[in-house]
mmCIF file of the N, C-alpha and C atoms, coordinates in Angstrom:
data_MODEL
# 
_entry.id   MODEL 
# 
loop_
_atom_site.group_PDB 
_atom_site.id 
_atom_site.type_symbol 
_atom_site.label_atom_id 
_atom_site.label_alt_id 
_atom_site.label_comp_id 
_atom_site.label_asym_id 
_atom_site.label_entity_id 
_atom_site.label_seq_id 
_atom_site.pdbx_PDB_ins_code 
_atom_site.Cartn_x 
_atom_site.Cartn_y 
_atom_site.Cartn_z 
_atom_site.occupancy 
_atom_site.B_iso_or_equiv 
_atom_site.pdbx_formal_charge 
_atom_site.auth_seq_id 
_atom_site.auth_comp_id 
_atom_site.auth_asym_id 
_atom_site.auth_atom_id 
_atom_site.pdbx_PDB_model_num 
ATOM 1   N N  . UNK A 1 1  ? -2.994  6.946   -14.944 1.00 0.00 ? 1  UNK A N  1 
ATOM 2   C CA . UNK A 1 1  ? -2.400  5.647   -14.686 1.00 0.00 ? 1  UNK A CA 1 
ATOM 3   C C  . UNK A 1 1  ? -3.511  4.676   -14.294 1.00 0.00 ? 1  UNK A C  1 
ATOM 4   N N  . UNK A 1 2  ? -2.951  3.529   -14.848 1.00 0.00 ? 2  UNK A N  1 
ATOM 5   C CA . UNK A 1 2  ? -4.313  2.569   -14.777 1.00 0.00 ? 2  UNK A CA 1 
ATOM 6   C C  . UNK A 1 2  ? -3.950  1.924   -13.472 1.00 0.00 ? 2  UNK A C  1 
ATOM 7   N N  . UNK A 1 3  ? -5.095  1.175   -12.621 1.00 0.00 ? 3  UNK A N  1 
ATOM 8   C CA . UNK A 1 3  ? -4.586  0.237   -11.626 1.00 0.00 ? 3  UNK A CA 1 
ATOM 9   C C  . UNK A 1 3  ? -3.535  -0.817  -11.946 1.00 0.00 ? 3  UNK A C  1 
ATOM 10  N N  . UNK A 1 4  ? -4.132  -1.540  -13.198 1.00 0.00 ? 4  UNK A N  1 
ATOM 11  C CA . UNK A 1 4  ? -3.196  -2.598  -13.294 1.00 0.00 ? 4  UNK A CA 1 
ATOM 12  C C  . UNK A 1 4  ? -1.580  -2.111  -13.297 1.00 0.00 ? 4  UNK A C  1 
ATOM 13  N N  . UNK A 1 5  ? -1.181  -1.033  -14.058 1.00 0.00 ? 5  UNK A N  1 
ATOM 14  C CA . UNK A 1 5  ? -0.202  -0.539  -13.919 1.00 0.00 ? 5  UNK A CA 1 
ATOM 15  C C  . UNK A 1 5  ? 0.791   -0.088  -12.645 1.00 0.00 ? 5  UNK A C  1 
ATOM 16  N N  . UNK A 1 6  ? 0.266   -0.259  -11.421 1.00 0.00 ? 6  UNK A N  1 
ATOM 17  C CA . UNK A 1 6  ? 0.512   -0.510  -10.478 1.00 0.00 ? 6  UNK A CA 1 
ATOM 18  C C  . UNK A 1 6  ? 0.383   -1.503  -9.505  1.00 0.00 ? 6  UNK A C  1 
ATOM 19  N N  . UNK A 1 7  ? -0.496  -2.852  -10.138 1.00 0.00 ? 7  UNK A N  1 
ATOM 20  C CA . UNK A 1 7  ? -0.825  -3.606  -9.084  1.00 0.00 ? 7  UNK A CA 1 
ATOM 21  C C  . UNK A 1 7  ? 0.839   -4.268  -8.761  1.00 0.00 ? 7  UNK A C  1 
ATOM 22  N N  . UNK A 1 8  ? 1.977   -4.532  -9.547  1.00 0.00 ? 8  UNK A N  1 
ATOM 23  C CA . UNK A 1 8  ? 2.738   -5.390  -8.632  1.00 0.00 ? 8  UNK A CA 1 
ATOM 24  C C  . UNK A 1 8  ? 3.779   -4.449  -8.385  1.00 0.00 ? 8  UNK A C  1 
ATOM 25  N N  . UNK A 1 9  ? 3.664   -3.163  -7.962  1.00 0.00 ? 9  UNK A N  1 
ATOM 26  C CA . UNK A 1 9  ? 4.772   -2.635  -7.667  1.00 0.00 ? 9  UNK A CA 1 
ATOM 27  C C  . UNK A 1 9  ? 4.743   -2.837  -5.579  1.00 0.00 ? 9  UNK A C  1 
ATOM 28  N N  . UNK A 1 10 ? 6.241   -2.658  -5.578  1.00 0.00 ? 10 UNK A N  1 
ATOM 29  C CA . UNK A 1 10 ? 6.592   -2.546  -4.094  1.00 0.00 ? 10 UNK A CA 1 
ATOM 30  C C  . UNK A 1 10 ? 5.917   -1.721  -3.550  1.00 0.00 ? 10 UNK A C  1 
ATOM 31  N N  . UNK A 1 11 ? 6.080   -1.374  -2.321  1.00 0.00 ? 11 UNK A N  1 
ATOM 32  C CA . UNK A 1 11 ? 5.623   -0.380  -1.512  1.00 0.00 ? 11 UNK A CA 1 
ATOM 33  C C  . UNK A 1 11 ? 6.870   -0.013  -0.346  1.00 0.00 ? 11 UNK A C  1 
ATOM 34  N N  . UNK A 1 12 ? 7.817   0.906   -0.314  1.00 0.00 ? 12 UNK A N  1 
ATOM 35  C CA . UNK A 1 12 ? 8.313   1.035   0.588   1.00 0.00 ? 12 UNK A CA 1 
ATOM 36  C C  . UNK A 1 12 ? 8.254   2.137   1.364   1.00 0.00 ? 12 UNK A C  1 
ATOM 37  N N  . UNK A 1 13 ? 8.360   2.380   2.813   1.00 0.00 ? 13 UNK A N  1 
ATOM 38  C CA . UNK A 1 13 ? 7.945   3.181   3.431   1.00 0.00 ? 13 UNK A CA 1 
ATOM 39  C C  . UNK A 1 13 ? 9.865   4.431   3.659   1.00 0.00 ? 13 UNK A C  1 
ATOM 40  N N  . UNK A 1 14 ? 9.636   5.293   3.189   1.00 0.00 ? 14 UNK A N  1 
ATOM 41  C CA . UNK A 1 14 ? 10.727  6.559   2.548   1.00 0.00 ? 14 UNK A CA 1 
ATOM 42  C C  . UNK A 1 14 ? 11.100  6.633   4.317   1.00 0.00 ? 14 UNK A C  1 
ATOM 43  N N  . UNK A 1 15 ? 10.428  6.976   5.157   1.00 0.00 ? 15 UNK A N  1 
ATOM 44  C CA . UNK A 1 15 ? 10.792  7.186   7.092   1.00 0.00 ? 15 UNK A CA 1 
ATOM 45  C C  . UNK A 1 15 ? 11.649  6.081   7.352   1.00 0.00 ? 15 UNK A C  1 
ATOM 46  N N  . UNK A 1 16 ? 11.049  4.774   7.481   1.00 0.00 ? 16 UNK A N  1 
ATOM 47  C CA . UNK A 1 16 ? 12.024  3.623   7.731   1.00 0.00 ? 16 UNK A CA 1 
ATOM 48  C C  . UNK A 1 16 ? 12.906  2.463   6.762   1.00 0.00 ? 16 UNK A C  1 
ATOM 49  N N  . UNK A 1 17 ? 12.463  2.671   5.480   1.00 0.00 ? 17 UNK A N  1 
ATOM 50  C CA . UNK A 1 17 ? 13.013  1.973   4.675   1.00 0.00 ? 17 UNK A CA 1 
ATOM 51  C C  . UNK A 1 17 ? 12.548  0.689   4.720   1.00 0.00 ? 17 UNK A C  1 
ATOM 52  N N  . UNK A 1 18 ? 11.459  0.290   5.346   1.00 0.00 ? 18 UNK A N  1 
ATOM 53  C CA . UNK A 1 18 ? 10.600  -1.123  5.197   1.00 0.00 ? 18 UNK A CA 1 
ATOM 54  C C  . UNK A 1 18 ? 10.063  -1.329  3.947   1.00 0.00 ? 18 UNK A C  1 
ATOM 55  N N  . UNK A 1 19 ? 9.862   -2.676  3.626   1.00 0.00 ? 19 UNK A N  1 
ATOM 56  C CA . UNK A 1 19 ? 9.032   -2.699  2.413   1.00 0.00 ? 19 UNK A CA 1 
ATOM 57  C C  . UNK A 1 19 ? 7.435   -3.440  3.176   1.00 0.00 ? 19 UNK A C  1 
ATOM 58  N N  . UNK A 1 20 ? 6.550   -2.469  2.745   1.00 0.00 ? 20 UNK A N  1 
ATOM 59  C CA . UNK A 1 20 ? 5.426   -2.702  3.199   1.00 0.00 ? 20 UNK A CA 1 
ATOM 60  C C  . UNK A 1 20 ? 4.158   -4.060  2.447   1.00 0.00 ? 20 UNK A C  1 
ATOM 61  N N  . UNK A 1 21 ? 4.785   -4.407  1.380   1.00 0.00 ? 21 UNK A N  1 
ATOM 62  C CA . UNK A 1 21 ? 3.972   -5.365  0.892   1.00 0.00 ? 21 UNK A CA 1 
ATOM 63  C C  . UNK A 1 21 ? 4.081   -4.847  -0.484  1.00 0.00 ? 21 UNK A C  1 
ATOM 64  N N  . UNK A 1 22 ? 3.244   -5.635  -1.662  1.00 0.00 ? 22 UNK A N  1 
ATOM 65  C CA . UNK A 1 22 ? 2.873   -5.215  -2.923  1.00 0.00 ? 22 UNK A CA 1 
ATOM 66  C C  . UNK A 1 22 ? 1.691   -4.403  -3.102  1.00 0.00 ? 22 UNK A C  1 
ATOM 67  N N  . UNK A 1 23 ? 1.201   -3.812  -4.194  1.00 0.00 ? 23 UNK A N  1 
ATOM 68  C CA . UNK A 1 23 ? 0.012   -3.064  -4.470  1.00 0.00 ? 23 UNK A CA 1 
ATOM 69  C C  . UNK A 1 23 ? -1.105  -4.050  -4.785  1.00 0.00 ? 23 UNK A C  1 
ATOM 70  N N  . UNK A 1 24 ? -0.687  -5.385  -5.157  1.00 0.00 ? 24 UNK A N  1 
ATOM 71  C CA . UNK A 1 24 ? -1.560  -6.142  -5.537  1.00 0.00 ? 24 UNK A CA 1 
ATOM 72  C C  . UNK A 1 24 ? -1.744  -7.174  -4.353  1.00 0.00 ? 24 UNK A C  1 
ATOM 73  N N  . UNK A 1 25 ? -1.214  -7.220  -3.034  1.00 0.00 ? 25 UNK A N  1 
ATOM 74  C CA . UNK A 1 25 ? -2.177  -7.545  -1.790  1.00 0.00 ? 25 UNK A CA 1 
ATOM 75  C C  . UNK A 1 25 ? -2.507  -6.725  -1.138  1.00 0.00 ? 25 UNK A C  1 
ATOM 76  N N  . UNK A 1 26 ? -2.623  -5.292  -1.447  1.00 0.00 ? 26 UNK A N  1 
ATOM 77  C CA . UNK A 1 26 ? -3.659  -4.493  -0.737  1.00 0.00 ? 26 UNK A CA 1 
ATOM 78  C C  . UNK A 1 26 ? -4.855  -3.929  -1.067  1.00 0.00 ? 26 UNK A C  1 
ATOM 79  N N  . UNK A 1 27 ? -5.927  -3.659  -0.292  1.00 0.00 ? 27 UNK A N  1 
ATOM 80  C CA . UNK A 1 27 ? -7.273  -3.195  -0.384  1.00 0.00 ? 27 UNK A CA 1 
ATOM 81  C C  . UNK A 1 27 ? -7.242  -1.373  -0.875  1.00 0.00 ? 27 UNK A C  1 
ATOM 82  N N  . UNK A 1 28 ? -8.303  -1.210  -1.449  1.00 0.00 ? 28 UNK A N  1 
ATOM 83  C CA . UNK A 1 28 ? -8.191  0.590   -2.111  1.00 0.00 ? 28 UNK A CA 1 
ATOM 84  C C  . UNK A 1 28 ? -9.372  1.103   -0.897  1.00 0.00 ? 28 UNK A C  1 
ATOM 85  N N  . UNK A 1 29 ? -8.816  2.239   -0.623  1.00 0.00 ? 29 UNK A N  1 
ATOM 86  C CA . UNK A 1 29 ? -10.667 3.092   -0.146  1.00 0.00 ? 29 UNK A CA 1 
ATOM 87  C C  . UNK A 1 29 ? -10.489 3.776   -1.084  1.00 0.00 ? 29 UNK A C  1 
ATOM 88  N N  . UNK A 1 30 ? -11.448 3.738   -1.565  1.00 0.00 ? 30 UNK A N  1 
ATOM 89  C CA . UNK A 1 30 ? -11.994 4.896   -2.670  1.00 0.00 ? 30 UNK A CA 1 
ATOM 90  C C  . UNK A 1 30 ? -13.037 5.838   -2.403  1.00 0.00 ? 30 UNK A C  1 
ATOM 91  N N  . UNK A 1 31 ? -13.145 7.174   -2.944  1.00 0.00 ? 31 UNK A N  1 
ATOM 92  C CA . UNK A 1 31 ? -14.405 8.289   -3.047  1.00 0.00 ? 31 UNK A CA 1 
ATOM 93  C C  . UNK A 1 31 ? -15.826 7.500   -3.704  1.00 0.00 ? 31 UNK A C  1 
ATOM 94  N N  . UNK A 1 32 ? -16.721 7.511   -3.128  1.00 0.00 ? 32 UNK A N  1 
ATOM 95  C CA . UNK A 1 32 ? -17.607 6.829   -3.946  1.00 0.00 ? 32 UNK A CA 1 
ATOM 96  C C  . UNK A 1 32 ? -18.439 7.440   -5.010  1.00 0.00 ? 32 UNK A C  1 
ATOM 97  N N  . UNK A 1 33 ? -17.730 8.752   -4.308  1.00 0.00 ? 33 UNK A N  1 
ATOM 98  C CA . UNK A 1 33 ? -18.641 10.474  -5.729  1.00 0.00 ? 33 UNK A CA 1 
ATOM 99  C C  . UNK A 1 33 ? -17.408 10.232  -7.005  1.00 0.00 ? 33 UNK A C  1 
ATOM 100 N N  . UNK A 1 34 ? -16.424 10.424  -6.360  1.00 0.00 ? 34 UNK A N  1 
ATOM 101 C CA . UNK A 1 34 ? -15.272 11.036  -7.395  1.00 0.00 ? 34 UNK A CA 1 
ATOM 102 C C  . UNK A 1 34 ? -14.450 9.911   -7.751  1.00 0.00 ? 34 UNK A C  1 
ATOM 103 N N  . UNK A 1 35 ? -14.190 9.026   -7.338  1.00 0.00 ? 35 UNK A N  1 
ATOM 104 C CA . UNK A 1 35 ? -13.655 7.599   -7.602  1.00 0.00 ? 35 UNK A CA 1 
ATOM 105 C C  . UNK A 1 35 ? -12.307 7.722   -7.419  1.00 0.00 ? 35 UNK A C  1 
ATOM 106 N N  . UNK A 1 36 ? -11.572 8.951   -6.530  1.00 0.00 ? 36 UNK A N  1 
ATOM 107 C CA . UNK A 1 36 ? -10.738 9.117   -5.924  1.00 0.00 ? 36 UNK A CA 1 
ATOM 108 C C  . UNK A 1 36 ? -10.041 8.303   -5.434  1.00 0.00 ? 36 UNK A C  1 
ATOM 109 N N  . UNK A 1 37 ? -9.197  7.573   -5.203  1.00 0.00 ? 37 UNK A N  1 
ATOM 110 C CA . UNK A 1 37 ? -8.271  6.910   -4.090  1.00 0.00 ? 37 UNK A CA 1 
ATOM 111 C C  . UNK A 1 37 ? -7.835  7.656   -3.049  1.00 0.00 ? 37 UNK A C  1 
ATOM 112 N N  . UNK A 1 38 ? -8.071  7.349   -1.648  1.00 0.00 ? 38 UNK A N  1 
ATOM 113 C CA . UNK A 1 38 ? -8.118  7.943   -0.315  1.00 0.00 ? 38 UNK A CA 1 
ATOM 114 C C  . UNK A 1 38 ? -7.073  7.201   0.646   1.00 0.00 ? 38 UNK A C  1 
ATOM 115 N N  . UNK A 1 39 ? -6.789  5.817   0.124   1.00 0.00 ? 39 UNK A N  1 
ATOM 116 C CA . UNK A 1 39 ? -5.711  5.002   1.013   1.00 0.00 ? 39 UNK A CA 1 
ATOM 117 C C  . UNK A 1 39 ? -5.340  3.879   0.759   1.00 0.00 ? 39 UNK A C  1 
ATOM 118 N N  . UNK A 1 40 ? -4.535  3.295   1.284   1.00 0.00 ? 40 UNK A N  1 
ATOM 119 C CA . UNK A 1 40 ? -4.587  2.025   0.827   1.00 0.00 ? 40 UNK A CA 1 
ATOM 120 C C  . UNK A 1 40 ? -4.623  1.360   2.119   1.00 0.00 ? 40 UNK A C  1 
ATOM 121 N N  . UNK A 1 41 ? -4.681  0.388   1.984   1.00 0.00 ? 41 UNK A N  1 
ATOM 122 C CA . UNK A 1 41 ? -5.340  -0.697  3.778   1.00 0.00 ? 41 UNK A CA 1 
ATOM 123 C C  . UNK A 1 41 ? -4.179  -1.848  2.537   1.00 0.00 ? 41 UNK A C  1 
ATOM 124 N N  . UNK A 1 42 ? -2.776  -1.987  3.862   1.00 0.00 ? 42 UNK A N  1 
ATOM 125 C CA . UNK A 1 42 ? -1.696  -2.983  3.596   1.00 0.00 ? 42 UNK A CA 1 
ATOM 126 C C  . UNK A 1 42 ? -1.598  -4.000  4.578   1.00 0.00 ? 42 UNK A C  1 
ATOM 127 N N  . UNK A 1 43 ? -1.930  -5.082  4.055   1.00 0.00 ? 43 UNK A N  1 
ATOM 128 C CA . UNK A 1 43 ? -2.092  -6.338  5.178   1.00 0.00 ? 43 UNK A CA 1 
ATOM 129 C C  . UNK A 1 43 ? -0.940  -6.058  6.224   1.00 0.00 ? 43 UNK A C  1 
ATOM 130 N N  . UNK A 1 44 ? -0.857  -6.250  7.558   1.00 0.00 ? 44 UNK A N  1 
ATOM 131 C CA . UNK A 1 44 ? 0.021   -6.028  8.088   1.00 0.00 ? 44 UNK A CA 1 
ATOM 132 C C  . UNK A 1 44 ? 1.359   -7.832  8.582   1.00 0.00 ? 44 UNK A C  1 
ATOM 133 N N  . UNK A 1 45 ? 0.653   -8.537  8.313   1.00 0.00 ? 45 UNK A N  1 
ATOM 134 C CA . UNK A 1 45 ? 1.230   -9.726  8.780   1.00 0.00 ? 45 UNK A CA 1 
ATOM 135 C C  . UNK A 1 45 ? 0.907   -10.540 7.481   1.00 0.00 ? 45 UNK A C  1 
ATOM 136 N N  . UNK A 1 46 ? 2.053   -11.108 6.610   1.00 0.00 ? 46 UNK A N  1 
ATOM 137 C CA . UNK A 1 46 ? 2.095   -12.481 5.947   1.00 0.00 ? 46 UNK A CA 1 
ATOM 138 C C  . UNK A 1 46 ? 2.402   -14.226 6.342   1.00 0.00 ? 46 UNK A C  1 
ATOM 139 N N  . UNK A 1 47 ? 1.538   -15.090 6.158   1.00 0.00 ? 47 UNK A N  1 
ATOM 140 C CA . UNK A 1 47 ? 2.283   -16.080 7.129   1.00 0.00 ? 47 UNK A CA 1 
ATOM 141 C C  . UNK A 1 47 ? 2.953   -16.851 6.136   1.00 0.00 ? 47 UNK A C  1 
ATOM 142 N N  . UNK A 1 48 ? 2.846   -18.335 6.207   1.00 0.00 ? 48 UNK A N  1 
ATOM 143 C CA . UNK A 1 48 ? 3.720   -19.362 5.787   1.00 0.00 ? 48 UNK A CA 1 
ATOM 144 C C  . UNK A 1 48 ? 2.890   -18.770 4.059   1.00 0.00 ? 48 UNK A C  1 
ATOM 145 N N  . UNK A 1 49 ? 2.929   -18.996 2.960   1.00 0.00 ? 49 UNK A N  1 
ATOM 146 C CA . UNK A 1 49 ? 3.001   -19.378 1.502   1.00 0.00 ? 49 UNK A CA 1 
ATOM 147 C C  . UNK A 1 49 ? 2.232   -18.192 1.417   1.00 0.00 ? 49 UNK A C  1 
ATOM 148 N N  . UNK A 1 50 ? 2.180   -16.705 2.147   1.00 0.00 ? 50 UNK A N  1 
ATOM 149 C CA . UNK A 1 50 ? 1.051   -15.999 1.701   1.00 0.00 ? 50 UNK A CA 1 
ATOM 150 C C  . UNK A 1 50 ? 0.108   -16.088 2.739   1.00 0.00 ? 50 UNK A C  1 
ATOM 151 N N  . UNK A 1 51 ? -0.395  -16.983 3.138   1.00 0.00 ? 51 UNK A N  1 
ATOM 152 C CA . UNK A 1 51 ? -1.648  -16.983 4.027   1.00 0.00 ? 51 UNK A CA 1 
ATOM 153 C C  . UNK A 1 51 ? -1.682  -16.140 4.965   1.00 0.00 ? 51 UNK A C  1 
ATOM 154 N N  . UNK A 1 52 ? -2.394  -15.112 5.114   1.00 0.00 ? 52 UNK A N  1 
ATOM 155 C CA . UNK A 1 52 ? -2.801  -14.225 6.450   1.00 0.00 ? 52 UNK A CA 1 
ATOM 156 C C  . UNK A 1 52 ? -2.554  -14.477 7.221   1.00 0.00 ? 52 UNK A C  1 
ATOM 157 N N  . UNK A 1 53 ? -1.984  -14.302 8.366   1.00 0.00 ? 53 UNK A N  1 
ATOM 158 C CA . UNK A 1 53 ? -2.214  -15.325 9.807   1.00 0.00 ? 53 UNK A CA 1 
ATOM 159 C C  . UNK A 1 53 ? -2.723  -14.059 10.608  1.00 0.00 ? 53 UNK A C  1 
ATOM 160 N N  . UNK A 1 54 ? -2.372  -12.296 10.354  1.00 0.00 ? 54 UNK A N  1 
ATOM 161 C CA . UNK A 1 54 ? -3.375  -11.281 11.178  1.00 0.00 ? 54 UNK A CA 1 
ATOM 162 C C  . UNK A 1 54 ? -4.355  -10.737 10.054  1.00 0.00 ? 54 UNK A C  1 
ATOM 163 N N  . UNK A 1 55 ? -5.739  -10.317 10.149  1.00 0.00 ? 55 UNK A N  1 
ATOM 164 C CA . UNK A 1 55 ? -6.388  -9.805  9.503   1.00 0.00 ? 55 UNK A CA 1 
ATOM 165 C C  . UNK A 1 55 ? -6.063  -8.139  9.812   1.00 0.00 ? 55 UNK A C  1 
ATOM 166 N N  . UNK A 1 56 ? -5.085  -7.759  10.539  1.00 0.00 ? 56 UNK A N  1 
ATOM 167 C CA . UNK A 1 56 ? -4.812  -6.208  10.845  1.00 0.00 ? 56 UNK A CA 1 
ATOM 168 C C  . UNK A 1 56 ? -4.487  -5.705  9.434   1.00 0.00 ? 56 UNK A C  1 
ATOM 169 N N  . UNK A 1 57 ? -4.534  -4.417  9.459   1.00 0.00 ? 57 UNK A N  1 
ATOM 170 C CA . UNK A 1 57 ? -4.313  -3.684  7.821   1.00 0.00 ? 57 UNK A CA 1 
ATOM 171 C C  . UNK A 1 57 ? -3.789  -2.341  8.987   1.00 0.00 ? 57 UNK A C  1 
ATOM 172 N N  . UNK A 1 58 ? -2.823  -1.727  7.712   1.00 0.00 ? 58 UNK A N  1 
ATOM 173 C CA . UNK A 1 58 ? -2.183  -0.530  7.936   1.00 0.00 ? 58 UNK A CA 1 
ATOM 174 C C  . UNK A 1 58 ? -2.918  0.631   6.965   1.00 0.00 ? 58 UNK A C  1 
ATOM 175 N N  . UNK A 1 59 ? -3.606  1.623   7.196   1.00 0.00 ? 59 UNK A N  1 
ATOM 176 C CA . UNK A 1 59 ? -4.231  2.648   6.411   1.00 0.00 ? 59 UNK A CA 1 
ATOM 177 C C  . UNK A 1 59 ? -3.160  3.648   6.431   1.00 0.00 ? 59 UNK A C  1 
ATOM 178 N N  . UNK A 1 60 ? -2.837  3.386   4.965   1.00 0.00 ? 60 UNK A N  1 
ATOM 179 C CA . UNK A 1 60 ? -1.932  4.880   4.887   1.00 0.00 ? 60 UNK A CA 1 
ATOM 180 C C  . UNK A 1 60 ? -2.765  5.659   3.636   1.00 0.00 ? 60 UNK A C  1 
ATOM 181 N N  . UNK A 1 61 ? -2.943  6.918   4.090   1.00 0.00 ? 61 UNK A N  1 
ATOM 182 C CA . UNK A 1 61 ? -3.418  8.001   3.207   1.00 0.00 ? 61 UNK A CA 1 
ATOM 183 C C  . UNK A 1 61 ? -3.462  7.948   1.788   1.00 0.00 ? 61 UNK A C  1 
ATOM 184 N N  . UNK A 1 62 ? -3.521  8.386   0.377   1.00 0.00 ? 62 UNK A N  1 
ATOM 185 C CA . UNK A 1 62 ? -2.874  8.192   -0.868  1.00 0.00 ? 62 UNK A CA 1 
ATOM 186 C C  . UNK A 1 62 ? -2.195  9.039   -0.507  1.00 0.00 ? 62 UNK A C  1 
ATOM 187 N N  . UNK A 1 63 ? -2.321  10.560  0.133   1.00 0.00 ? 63 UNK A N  1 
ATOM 188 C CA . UNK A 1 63 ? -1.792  11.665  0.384   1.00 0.00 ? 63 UNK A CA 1 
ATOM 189 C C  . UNK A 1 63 ? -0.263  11.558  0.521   1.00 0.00 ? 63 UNK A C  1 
ATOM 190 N N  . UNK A 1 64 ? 0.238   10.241  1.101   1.00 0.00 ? 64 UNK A N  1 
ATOM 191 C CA . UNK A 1 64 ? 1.469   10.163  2.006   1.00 0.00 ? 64 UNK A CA 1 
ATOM 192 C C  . UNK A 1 64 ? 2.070   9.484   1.147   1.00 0.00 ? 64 UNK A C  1 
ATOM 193 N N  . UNK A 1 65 ? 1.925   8.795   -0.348  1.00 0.00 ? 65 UNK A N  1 
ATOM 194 C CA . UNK A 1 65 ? 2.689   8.834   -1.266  1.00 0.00 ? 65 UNK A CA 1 
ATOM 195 C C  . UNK A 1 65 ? 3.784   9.733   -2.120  1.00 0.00 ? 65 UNK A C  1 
ATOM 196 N N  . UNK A 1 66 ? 4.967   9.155   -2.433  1.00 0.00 ? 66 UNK A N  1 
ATOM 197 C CA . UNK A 1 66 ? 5.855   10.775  -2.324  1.00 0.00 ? 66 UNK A CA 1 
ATOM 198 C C  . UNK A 1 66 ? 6.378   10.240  -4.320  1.00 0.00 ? 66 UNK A C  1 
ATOM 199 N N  . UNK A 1 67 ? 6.263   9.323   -4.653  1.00 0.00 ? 67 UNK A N  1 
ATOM 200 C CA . UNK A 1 67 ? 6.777   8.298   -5.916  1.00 0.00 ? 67 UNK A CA 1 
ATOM 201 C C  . UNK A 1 67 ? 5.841   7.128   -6.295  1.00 0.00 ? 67 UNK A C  1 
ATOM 202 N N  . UNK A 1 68 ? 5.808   7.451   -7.656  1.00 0.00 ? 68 UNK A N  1 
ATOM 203 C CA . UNK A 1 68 ? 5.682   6.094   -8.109  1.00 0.00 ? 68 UNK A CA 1 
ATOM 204 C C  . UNK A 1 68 ? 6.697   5.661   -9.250  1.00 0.00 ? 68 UNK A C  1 
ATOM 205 N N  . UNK A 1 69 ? 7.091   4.494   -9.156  1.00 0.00 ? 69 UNK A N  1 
ATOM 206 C CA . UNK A 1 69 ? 8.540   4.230   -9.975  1.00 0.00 ? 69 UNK A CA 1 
ATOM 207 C C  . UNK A 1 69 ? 8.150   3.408   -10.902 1.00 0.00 ? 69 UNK A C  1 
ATOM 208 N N  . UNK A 1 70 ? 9.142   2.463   -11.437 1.00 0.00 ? 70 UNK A N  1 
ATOM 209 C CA . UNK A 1 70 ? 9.093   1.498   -12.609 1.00 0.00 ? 70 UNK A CA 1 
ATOM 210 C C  . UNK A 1 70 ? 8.555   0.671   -11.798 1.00 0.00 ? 70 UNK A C  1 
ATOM 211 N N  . UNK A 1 71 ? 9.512   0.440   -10.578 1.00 0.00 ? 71 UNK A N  1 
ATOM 212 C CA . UNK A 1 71 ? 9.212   -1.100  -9.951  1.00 0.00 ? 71 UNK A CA 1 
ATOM 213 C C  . UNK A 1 71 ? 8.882   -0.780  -8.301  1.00 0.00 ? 71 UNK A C  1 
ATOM 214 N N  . UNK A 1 72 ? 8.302   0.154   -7.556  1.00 0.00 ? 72 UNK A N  1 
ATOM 215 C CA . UNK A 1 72 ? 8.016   0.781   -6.076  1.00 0.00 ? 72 UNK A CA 1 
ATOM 216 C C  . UNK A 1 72 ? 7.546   1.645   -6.211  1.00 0.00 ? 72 UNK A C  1 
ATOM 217 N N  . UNK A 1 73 ? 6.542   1.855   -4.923  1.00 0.00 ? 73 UNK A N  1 
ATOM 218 C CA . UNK A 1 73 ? 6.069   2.664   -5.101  1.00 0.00 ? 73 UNK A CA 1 
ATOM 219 C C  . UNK A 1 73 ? 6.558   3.321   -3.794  1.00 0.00 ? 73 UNK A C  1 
ATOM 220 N N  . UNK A 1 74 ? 7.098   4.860   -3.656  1.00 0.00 ? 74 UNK A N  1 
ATOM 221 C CA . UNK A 1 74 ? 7.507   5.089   -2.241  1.00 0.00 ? 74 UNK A CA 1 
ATOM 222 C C  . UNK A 1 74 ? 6.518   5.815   -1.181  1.00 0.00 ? 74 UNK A C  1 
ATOM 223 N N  . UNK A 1 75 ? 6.332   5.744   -0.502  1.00 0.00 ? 75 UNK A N  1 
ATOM 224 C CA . UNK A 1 75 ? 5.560   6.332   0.650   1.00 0.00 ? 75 UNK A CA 1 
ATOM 225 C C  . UNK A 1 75 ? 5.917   7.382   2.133   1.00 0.00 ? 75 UNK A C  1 
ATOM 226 N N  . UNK A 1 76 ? 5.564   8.005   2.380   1.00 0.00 ? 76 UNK A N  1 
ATOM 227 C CA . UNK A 1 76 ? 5.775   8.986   3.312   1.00 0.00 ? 76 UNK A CA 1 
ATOM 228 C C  . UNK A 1 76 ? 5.026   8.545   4.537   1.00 0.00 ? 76 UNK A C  1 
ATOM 229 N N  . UNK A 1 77 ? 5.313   7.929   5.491   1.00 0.00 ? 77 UNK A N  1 
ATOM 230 C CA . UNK A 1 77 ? 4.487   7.127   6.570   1.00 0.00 ? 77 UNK A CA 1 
ATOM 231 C C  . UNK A 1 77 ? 5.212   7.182   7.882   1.00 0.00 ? 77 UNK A C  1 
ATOM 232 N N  . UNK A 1 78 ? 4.905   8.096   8.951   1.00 0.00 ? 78 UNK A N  1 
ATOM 233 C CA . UNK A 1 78 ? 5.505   8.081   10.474  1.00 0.00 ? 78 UNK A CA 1 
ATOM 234 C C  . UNK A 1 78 ? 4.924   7.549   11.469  1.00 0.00 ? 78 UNK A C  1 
ATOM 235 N N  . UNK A 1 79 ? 3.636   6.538   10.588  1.00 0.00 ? 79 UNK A N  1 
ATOM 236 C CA . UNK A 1 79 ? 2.235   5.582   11.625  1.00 0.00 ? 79 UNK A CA 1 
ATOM 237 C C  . UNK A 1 79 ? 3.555   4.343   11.855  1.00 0.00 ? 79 UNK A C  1 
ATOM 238 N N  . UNK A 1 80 ? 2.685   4.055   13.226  1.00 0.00 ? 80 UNK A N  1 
ATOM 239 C CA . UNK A 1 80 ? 3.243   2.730   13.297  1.00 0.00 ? 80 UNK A CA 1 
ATOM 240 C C  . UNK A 1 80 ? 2.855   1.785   12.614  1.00 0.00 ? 80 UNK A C  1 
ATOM 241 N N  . UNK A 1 81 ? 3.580   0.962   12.173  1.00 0.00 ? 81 UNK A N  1 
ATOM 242 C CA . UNK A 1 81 ? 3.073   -0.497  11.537  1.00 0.00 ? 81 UNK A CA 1 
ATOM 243 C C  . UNK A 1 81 ? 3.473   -1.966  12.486  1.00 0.00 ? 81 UNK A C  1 
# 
């Protein structure tokens, strides 16, 4: 699966049923040997039109992904956000 193929899907968290943001406003960590994906870093605060108003990010694992769908992607997450 390509990135783009996921950049505008949802993100919802499967524990609380939040929707955590899109794939295409969050940051990747990647393996820098294996080019792995290791997490994703999900802005934690949106303000007025989009604009940031916290620079905080939520690191959830790739590990803790449980789905990827047509249109969400679901997640396995018991961190606080």
């Amino acid at each position: 699966m390509n990135l783009s193929e996921i950049a505008g899907k949802e993100i919802v968290n499967l524990v609380t049923g939040e929707r955590l943001g899109v794939v295409g406003e969050c940051d990747l960590i990647l393996d820098e040997v294996s080019g792995e994906i290791l997490a994703l870093l999900i802005p934690k605060e949106r303000g007025f039109f989009g604009i940031k108003k916290d620079k905080s990010t939520l690191e959830v694992p790739w590990r803790s992904i449980r789905k990827i769908g047509n249109d969400m992607i679901i997640i396995e997450y018991d961190g606080v956000y």
